[in-house]
C-alpha positions as CSV (number, residue, x, y, z in Angstrom):
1,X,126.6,175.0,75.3
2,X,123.0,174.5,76.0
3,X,122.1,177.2,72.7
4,X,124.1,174.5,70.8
5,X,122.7,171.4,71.8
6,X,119.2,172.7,71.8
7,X,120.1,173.8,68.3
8,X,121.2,170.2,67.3
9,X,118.4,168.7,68.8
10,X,115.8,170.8,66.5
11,X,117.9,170.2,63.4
12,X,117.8,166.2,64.4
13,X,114.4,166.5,64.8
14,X,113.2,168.9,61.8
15,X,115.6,166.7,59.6
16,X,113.9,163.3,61.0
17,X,110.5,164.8,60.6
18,X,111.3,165.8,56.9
19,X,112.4,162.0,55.7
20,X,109.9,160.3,57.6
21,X,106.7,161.9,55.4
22,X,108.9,161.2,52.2
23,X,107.0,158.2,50.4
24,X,110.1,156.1,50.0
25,X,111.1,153.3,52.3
26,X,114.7,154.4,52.7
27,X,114.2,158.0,53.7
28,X,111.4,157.0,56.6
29,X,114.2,154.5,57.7
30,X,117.0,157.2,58.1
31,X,113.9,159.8,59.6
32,X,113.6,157.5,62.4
33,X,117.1,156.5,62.7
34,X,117.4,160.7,63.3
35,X,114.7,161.2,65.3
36,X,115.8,158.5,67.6
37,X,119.4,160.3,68.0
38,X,116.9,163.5,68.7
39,X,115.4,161.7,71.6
40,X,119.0,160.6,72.8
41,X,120.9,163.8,72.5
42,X,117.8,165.2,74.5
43,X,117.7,162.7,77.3
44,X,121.7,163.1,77.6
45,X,121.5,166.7,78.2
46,X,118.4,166.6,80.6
47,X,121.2,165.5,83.0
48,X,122.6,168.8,83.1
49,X,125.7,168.8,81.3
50,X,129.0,169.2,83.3
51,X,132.4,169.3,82.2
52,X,134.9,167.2,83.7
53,X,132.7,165.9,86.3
54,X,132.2,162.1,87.5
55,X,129.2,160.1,86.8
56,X,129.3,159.0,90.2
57,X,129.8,161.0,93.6
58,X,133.2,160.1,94.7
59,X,135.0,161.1,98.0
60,X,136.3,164.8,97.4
61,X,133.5,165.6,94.2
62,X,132.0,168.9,94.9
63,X,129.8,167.9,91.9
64,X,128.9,165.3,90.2
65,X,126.6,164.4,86.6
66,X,123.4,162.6,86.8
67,X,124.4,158.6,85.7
68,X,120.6,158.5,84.9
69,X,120.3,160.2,81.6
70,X,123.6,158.3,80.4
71,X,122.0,155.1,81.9
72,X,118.7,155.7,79.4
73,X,120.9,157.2,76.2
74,X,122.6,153.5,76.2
75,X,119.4,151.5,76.6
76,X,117.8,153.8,74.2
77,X,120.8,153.0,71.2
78,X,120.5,149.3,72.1
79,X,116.8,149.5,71.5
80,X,117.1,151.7,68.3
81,X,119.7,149.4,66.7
82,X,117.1,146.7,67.1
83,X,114.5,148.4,66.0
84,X,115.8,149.7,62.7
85,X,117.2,145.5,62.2
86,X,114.1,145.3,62.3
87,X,112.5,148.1,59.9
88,X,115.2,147.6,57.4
89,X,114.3,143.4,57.2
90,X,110.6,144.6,56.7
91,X,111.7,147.1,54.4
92,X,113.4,144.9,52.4
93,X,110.9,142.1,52.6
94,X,108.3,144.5,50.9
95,X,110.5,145.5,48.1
96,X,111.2,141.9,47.2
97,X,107.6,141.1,47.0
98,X,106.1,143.9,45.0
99,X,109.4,145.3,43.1
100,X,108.6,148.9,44.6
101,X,109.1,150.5,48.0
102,X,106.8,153.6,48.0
103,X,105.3,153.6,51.0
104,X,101.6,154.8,50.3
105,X,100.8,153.6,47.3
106,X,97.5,151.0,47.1
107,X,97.9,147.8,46.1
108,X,96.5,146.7,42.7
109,X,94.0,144.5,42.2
110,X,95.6,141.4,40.8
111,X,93.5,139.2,38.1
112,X,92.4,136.0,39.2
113,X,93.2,133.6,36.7
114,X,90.0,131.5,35.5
């Protein structure tokens, strides 16, 4: 299990990684959007990942997952929505001003009129 999430977590990353330095607008929004899930599949499984055990210590639990890690994941999706609201508005801002949405190009010059 831990092989596997590992695994997914390198993929989510390599694949975020990838998008983010292409020089669209769209692809650095979706990079992000995976390297955020990265970051939360990580934090979830820092809390050692049991199966078919409570969040919380009950009465009779001989084990119990961390609520911790589950406590960040949810803070960190709230925060990641908002975030990429937020991105994607920019985003979209810029392409309506200057009819492009490459993300390193200069900006030309424009002629002053006289």
């Amino acid at each position: 299990m831990e092989l596997l999430i590992a695994s997914a977590v390198g993929v989510l990353t390599a694949a975020g990684i990838y998008m983010v330095l292409r020089l669209r607008t769209f692809p650095v929004i979706i990079g992000t959007s995976l390297l955020s899930y990265a970051v939360n599949v990580f934090l979830f499984a820092s809390g050692r990942l049991a199966m078919d055990a409570p969040p919380v210590l009950r009465d009779g639990a001989e084990r119990y997952t961390d609520p911790l890690p589950q406590a960040l994941v949810l803070t960190a999706i709230v925060i990641s929505f908002g975030m990429t609201a937020v991105v994607v508005i920019i985003a979209l801002g810029s392409w309506l001003s200057a009819d492009d949405d490459l993300v390193d190009r200069p900006a030309e010059p424009r002629e002053t009129a006289q």
